[in-house]
MIDOSE-1310 file (N, C-alpha, C; in nm, 2 decimals, decimal comma, always signed):
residues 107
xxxx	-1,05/+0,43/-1,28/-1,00/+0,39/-1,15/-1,12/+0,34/-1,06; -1,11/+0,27/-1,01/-1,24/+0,21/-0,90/-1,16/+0,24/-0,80; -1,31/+0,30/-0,74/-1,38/+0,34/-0,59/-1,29/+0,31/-0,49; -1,23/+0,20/-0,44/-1,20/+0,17/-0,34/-1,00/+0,21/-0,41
xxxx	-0,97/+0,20/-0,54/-0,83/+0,26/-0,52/-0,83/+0,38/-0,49; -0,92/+0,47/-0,57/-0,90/+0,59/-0,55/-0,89/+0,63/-0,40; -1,00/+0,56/-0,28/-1,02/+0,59/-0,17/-0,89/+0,53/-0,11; -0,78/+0,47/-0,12/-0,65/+0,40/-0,11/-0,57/+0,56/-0,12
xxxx	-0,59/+0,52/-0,24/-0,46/+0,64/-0,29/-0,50/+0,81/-0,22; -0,59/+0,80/-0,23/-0,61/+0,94/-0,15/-0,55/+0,92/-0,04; -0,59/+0,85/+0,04/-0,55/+0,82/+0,20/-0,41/+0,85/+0,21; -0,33/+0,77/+0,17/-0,22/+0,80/+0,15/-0,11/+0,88/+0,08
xxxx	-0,23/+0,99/+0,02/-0,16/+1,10/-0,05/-0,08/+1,09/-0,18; -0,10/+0,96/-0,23/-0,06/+0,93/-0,36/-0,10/+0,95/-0,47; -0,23/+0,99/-0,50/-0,34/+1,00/-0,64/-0,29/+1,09/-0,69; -0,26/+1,00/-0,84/-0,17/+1,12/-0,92/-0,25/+1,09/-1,06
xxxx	-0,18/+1,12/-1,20/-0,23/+1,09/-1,27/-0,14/+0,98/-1,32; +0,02/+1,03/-1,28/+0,08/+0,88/-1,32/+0,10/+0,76/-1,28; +0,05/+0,71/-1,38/+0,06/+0,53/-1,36/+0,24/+0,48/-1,28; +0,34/+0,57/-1,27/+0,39/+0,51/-1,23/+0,44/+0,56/-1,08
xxxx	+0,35/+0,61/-0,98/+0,39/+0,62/-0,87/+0,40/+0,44/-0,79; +0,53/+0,50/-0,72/+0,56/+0,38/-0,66/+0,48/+0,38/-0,53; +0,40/+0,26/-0,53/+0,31/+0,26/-0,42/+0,37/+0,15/-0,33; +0,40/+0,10/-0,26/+0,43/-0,02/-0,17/+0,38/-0,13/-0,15
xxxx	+0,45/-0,24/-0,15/+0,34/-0,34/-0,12/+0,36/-0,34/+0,06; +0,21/-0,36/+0,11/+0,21/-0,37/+0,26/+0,30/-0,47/+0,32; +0,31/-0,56/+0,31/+0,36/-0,69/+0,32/+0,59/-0,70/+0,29; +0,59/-0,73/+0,14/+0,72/-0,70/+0,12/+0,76/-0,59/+0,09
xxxx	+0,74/-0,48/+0,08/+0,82/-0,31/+0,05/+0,81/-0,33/-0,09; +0,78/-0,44/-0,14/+0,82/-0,38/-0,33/+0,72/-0,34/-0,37; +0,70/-0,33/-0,50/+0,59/-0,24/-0,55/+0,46/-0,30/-0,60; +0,33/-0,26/-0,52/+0,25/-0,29/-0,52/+0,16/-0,33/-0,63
xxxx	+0,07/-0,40/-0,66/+0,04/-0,44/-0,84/-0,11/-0,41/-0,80; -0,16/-0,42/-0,67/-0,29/-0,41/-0,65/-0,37/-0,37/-0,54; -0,48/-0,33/-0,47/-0,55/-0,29/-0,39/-0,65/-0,44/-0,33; -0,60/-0,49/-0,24/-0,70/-0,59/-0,17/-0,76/-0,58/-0,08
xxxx	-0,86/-0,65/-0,11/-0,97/-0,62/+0,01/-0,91/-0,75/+0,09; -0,91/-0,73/+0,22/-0,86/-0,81/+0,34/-0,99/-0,90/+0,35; -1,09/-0,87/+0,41/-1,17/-0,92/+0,39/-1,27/-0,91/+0,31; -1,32/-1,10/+0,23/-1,43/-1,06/+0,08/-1,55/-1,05/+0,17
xxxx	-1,61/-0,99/+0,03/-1,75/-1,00/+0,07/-1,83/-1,14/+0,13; -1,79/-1,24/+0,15/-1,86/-1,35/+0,24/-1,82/-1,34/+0,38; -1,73/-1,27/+0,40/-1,70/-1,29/+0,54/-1,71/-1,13/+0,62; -1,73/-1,07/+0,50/-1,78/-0,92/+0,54/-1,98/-0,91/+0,60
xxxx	-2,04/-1,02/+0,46/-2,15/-1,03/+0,54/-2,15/-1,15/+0,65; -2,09/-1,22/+0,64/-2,09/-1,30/+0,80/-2,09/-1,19/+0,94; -2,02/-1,11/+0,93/-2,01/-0,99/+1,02/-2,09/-0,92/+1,05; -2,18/-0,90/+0,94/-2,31/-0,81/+0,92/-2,20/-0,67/+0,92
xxxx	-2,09/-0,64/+0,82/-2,05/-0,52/+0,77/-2,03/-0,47/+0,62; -2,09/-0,53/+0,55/-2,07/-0,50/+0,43/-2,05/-0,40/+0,38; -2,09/-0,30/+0,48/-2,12/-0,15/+0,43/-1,95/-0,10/+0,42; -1,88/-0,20/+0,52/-1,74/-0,12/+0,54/-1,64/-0,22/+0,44
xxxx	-1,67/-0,25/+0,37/-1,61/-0,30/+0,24/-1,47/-0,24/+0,17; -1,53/-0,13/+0,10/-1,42/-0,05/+0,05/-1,38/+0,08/+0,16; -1,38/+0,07/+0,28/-1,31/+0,16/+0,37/-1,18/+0,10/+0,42; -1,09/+0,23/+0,41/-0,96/+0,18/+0,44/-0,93/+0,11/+0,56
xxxx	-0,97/+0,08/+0,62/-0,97/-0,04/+0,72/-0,96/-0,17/+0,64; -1,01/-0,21/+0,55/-1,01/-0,27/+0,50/-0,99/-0,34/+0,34; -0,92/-0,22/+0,27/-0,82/-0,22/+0,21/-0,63/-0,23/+0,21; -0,58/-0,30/+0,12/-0,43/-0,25/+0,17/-0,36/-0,31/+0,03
xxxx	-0,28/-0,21/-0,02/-0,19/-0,22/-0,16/-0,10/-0,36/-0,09; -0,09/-0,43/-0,24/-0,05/-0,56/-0,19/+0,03/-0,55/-0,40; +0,09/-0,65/-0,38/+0,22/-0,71/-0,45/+0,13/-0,83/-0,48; +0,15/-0,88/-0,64/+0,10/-1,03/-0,68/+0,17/-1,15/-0,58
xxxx	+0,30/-1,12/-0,56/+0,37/-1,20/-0,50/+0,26/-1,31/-0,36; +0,29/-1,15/-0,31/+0,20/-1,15/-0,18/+0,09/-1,17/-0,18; -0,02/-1,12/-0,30/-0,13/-1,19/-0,30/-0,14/-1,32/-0,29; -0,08/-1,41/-0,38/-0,08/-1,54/-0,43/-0,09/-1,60/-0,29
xxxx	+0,01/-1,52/-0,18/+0,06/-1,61/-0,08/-0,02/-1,56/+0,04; -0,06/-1,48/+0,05/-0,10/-1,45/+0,14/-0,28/-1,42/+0,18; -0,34/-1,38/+0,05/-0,45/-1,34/+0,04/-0,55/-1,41/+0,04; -0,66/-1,39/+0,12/-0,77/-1,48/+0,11/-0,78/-1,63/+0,16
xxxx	-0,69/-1,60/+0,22/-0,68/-1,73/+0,33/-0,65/-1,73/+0,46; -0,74/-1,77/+0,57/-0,78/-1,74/+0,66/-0,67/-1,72/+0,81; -0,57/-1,83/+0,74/-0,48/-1,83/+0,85/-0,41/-1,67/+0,87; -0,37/-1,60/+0,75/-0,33/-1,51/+0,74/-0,40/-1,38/+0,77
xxxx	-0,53/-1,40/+0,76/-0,60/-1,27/+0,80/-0,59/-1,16/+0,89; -0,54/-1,24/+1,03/-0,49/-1,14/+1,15/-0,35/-1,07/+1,15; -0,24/-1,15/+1,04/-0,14/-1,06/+1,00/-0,16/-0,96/+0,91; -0,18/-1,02/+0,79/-0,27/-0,92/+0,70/-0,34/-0,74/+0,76
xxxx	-0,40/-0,80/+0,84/-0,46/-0,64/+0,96/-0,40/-0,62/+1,03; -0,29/-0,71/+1,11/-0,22/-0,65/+1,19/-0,12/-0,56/+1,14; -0,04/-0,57/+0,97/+0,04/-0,55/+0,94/-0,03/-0,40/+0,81; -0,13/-0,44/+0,83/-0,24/-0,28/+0,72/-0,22/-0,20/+0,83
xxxx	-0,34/-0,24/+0,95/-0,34/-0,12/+1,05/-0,21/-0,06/+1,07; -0,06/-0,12/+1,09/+0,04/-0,06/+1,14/+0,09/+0,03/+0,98; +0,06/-0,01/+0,94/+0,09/+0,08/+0,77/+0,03/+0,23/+0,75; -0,12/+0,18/+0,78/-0,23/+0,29/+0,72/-0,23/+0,35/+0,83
xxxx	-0,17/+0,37/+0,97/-0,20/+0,44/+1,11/-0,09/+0,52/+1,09; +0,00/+0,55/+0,95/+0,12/+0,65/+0,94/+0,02/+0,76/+0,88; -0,07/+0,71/+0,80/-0,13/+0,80/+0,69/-0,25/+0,91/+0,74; -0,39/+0,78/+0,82/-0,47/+0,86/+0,87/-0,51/+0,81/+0,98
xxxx	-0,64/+0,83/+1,09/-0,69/+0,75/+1,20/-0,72/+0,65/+1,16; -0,75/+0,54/+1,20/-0,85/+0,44/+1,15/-0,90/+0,37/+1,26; -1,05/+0,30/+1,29/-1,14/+0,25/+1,38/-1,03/+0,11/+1,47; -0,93/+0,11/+1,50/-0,88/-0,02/+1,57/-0,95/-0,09/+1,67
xxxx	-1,06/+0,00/+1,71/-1,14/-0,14/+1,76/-1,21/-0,21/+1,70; -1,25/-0,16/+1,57/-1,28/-0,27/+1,46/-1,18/-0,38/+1,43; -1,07/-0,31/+1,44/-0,96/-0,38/+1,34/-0,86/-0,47/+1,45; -0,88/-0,45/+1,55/-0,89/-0,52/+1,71/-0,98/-0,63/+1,73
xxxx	-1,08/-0,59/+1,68/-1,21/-0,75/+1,71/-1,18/-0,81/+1,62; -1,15/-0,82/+1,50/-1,15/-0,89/+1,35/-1,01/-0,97/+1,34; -0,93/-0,91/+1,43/-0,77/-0,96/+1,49/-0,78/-1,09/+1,57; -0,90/-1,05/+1,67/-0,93/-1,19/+1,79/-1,01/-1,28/+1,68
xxx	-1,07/-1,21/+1,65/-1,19/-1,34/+1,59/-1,13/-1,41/+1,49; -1,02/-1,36/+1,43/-0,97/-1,49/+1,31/-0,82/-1,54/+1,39; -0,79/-1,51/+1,49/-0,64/-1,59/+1,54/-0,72/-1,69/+1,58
């Protein structure tokens, strides 16, 4: 399992051994196929944060569906976080004035 699921699934209290816990996709409610990073690494070092890569701020279980459509393209980005942070703010704290600057700067 890589680093940044594991750090997913913990958060959320899901880390199991079975492959088939239903995890959510952030976006449509169905079932999630994968762990995306919101923002890649080019636009993470544009920021000068690379360090915060695999922190859940900026992770979020996502659906192929939803990836296809939604991921990695820029217009989407501030939904994307607007719609993690309100997700992952059930689970644990998370930095929103990070996730508040990164909101203005891509609308």
């Amino acid at each position: 399992m890589k680093n940044y699921t594991r750090t997913y699934l913990t958060v959320i209290n899901e880390l199991t051994d079975d492959n088939d816990t239903f995890v959510p996709c952030e976006c449509c409610g169905g079932r999630s196929t994968e762990i995306h990073h919101i923002l890649n690494k080019n636009r993470l070092i544009e920021h000068g944060i690379l360090n915060l890569k695999d922190t859940i701020e900026n992770i979020m279980a996502i659906c192929r569906g939803c990836h296809d459509e939604f991921g990695d393209k820029d217009g989407y980005l501030p939904i994307l976080l607007k719609t993690h942070s309100d997700y992952i703010s059930n689970h644990t704290e998370i930095d929103m004035d990070f996730i508040n600057a990164l909101i203005i700067h891509y609308e």
